[in-house]
N, C-alpha and C positions, 0 to 999 in steps of 0.2 A: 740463164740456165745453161752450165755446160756440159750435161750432160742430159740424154732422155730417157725420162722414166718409164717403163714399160712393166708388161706383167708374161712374163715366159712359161710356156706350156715345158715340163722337164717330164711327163708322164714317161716310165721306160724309157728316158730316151740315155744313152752314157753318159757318165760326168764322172771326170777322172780327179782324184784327190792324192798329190804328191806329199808325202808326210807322214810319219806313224805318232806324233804326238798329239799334246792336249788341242792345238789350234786346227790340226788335221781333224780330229773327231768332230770340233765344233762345226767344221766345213762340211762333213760329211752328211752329220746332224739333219743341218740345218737343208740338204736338197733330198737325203732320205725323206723328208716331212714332206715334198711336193710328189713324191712318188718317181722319184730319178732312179733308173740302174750305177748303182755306182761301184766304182773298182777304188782302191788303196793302195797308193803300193809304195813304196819305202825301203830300203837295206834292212831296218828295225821297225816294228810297228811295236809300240810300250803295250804292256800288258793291260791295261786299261782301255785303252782303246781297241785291243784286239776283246776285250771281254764285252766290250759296250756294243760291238758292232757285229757279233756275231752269229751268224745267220741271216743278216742282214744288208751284210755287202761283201764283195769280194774282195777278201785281202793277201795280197800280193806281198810277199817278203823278201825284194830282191829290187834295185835301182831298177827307176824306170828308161825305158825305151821311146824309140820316134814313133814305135808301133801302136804304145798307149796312148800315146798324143792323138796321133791321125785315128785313132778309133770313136775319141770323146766329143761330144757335143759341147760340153763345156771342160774346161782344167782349171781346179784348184792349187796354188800351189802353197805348201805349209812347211817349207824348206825353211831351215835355220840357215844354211849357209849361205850366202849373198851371193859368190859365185856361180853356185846350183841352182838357185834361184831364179837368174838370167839366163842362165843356161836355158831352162826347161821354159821361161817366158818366150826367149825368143824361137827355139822351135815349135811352140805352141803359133805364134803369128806366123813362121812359115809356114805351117800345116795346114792357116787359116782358120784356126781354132781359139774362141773367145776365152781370156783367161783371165783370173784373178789370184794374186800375187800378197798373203798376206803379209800387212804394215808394208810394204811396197806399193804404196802412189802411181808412180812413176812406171813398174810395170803393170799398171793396169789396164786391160782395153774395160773393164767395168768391175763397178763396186758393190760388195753387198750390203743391205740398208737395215736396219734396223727396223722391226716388225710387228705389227701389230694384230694377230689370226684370229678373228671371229667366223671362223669359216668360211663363205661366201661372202665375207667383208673383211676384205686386208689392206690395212694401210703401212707403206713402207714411205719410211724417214731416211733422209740421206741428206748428209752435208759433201758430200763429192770426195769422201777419203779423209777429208780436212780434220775436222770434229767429231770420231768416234764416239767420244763421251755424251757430247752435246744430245747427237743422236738417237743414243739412249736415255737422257733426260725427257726429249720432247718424247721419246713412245709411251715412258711412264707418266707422264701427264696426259697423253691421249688413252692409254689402259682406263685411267682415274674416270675420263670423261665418256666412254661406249657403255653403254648397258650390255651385259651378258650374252643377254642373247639378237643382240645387235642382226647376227650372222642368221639367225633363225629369223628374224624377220626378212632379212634380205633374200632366204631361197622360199620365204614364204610366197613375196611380193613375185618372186621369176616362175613360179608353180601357176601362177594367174597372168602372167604375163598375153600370154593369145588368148585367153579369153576377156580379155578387158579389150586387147587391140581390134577384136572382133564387134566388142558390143559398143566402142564410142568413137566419134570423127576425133583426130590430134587432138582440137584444142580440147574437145569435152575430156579425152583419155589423160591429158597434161593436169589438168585441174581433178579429174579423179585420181590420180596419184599425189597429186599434191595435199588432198584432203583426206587420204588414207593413212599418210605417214605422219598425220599430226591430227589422227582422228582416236575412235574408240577402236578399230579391228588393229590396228598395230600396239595397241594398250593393252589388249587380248594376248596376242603374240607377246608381248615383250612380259609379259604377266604367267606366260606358259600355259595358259589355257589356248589352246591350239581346237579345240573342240569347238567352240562357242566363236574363233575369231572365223574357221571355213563354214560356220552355219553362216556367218553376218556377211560374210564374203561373198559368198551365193549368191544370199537377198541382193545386195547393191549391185553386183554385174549385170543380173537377170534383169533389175529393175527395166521398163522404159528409157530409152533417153530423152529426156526431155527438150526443150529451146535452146537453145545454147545460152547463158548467162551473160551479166555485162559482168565485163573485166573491174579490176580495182588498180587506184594509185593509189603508190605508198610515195610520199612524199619524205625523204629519209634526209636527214643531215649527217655528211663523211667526215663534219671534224676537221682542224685544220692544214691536215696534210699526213698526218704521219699515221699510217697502217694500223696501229697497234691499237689509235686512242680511238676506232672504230666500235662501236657499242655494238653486241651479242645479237642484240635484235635488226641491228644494220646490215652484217655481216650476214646474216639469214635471209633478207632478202634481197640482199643482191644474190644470191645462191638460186634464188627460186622465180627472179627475172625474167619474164621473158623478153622484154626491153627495158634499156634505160637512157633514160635523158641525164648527159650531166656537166655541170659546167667547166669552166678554164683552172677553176680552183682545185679542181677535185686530182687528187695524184693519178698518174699514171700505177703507183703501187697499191693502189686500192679499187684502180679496176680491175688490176689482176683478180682479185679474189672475188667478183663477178662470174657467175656461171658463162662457160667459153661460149655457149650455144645462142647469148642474148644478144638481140640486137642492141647498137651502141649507138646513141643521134649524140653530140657533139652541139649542147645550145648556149656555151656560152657568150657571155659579153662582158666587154670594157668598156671604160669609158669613151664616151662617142663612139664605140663600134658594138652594136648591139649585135653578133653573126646571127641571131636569130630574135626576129621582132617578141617580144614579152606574148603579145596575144595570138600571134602564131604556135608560140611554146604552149602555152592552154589550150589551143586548140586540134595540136598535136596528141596531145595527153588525154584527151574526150573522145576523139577519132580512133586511139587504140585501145583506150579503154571499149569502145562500144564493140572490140572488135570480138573481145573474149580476153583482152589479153591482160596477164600483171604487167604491171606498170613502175618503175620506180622514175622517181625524179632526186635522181641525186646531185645535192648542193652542197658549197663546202660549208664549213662549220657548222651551224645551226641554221633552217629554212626560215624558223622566226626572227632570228636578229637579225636585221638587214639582206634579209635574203628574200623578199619578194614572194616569201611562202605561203602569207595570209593571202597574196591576189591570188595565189592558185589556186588553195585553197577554196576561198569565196567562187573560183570560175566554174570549180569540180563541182562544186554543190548545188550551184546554181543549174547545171546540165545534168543533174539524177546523177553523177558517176560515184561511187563510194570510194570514198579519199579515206587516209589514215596519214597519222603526221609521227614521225620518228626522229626525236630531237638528237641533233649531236653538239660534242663539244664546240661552244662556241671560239671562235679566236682570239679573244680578250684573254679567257681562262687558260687556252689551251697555250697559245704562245707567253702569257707571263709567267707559267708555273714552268713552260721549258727556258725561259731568262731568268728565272731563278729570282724572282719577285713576288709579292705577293699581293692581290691590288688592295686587298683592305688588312690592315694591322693596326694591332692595340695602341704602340705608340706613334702609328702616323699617320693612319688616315682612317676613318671608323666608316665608311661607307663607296660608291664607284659609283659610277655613271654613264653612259655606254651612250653616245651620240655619232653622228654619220657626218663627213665631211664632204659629201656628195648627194646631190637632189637631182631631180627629174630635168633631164636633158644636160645643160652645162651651169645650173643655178646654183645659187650659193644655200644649205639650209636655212630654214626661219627657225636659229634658233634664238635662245635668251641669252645674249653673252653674258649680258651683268649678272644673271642669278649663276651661270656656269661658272665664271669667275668668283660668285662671292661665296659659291658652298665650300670651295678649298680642299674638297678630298679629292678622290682620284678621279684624271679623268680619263676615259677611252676611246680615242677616234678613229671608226673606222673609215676607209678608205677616204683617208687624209692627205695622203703623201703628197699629189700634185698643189695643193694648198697649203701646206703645213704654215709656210713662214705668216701667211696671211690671217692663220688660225690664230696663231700668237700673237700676231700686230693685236686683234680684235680683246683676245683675252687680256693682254696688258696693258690695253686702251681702258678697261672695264674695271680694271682694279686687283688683276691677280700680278701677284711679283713675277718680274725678269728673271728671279734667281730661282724659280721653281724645277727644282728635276724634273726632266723629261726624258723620255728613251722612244727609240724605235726601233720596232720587232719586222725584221724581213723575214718571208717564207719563214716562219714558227712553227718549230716543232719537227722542220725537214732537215735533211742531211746540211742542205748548203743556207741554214737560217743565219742571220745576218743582226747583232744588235749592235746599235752604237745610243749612247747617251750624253748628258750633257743638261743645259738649261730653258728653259721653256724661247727664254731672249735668242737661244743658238738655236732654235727646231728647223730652222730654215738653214742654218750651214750643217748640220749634222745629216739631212737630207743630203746636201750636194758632195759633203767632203765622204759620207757613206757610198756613196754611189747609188743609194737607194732606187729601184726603179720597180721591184716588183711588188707583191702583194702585201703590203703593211700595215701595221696599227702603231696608234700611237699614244702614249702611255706618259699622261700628264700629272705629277703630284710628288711629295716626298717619296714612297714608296721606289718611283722611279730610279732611284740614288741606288738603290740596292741590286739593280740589275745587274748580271755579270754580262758585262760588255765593254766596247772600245769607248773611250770618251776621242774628243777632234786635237787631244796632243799625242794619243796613241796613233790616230788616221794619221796624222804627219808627220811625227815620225817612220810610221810604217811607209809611206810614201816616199820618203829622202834615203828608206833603205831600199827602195825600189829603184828611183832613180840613181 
């Protein structure tokens, strides 16, 4: 983030707008709507814009001065000419006066965002100057997504705001706003029956407060890395966390999008480094459950496939706490549809199979090799890597061929994802000539062939044009 977002109070206060054209008015527009004193001033102000603004701001028909600068809270500047431009930017920064410089970047001390006004709920989009367009894409996708009167529930909610902080301790007030905003009185509000939502309103403040409640886990799956392929329903509760537990898998870009207020535990584990023992983690998770609190346990990919979600599960249950499970994309799906495979197709392999290269402590699994080897569709292993070549000895001891495609997906689906391919007989050099070390799956079958990735004469090549 380089820059910070903020929400500025302009009530009366001056904001100078350099410019009598089209891009001048829009400036102007747009801080008349915050309720700004604003001045215009220009050699020419177009007759449009003196018609659009009048009575409404003062307009000045004469080049601007150092006077108008040193007066303004903020300066607009909507100069065509490049040299006027810098001219009025930089004694606007000697004045000490915040300026923005339209299509000039570079004189900006800040940029204005593209916006979204539901009254009492405004969201502003900004790409830092960079992407003007963009930024108007993403407000009209977020328009698409606010209900109407979004803004009327939000001065609805701050109208009750000290009488709710009056009538419940944090946690009980935190859970009664969480169940207002996804109850019936904001259905009322959002419905524009405003009569019937401050009758229901009443009732609930006034009620009692009762025990305070046990808390809930949501046990959520993040998917395998990349922000976006995060489900709707995942996204919303980490929003409404009040902690979370989550492991080594889980991005840094997707706890951003975690309410900033939640507490953050840090549980995971690697191979032979568990940072945090399994039944400590459940027992973590009961402890703040009981405390009042939501709970997320965020995992990467899916918590059912190999993620140790059913023991929580079972632990949560087992202790009264009310658990919910929130599947996400698993890593199988997620990283072969970003290598550009597919794991079941018509002509090559009509089914998949999702097995683990890793057991309890440093053991090898029990699985079946010979039925694995003799079904011959795809196969999927997670956390394989430290094994691979050993996975293959066993597979082509058992009866599947040497010459099977094979690939491996590093970090899938992230910025710095990593595939290299090749033959089930090579899984052990496409390991070592990859460099493969971090989190991977491995992708055993025809299917494989079709990966867009390095094979081990692209790795060495690439390596002699290194060396």
């Amino acid at each position: 983030m380089k820059s910070f977002p903020l929400y500025l109070s302009l009530e009366n206060r001056p904001v100078l707008v350099i410019g009598g054209g089209p891009a001048a008015l829009a400036k102007a527009r747009l801080v008349l709507g915050a309720g700004a004193d604003v001045s215009l001033v220009a050699p020419e102000i177009a007759v449009e814009t003196r018609n659009a603004l009048a009575g409404e701001a003062r307009l000045i028909e004469r080049g601007p001065v150092i006077a108008d600068i040193e007066a303004a809270a903020l300066v607009f500047i909507a100069e065509a000419d490049p040299a006027e431009a810098e001219r009025w930017a930089e004694a606007a920064r000697i004045a000490g006066v915040l300026v923005n410089a339209v299509d000039r970047p570079e004189l900006c001390d800040f940029t204005t965002p593209s916006i979204v006004d539901r009254g009492k709920v405004t969201v502003a989009i900004s790409t830092d100057g960079a992407a003007p367009v963009l930024a108007r894409r993403l407000r009209a996708d977020i328009e698409a997504l606010l209900p109407s009167r979004i803004g009327a529930l939000a001065a609805f909610a701050g109208r009750y705001r000290q009488a709710v902080k009056a009538a419940f301790d944090a946690p009980a007030r935190r859970a009664f706003w969480e169940a207002f905003f996804s109850g019936p009185i904001a259905a009322a509000v959002l419905a524009g029956d405003d009569a019937r939502a401050h009758e229901t309103m009443l009732e609930a403040v006034n009620r009692p407060q009762t025990d305070r409640k046990t808390g809930v886990v949501h046990i959520v799956g993040a998917g395998p890395g990349d922000p976006d392929l995060l489900t709707v329903k995942a996204l919303r509760l980490l929003q409404s966390a009040d902690v979370i537990l989550h492991d080594r898998l889980v991005s840094d870009e997707i706890l951003l999008l975690a309410r900033r207020d939640a507490e953050r535990f840090y549980v995971g584990k690697a191979k032979a480094n568990h940072a945090v023992p399994q039944r400590e983690i459940e027992a973590r998770m009961i402890a703040l459950a009981r405390e009042g609190k939501t709970v997320v346990r965020l995992k990467g990919g899916d918590p059912f496939i190999f993620g140790r979600g059913g023991e929580e599960l079972d632990a949560l249950r087992e202790a009264g706490i009310p658990a919910h499970v929130t599947p996400g994309v698993t890593a199988a799906t997620g990283c072969a549809a970003s290598a550009g495979l597919a794991l079941t197709h018509r002509e090559h392999s009509l089914a998949v199979t999702f097995v683990t290269g890793h057991a309890k402590g440093d053991e090898d699994p029990a699985l079946d090799w010979a039925a694995l080897a003799a079904l011959q569709n795809t196969l999927v292993v997670y956390m394989g890597v430290g094994k691979a070549g050993a996975i293959a000895e066993r597979l082509i001891a058992h009866g599947r061929d040497g010459a099977t495609p094979a690939a491996v997906i590093e970090n899938g689906t992230r910025a710095d994802q990593k595939v290299v391919k090749g033959t089930l007989g090579d899984l052990g050099r496409l390991i070592d000539a990859g460099h493969v070390s971090g989190p991977a799956i491995l992708v055993i079958g025809e299917v494989a062939a079709l990966a867009d990735g390095e094979t081990l004469a692209d790795l060495a090549q690439r390596e002699r044009r290194v060396a």
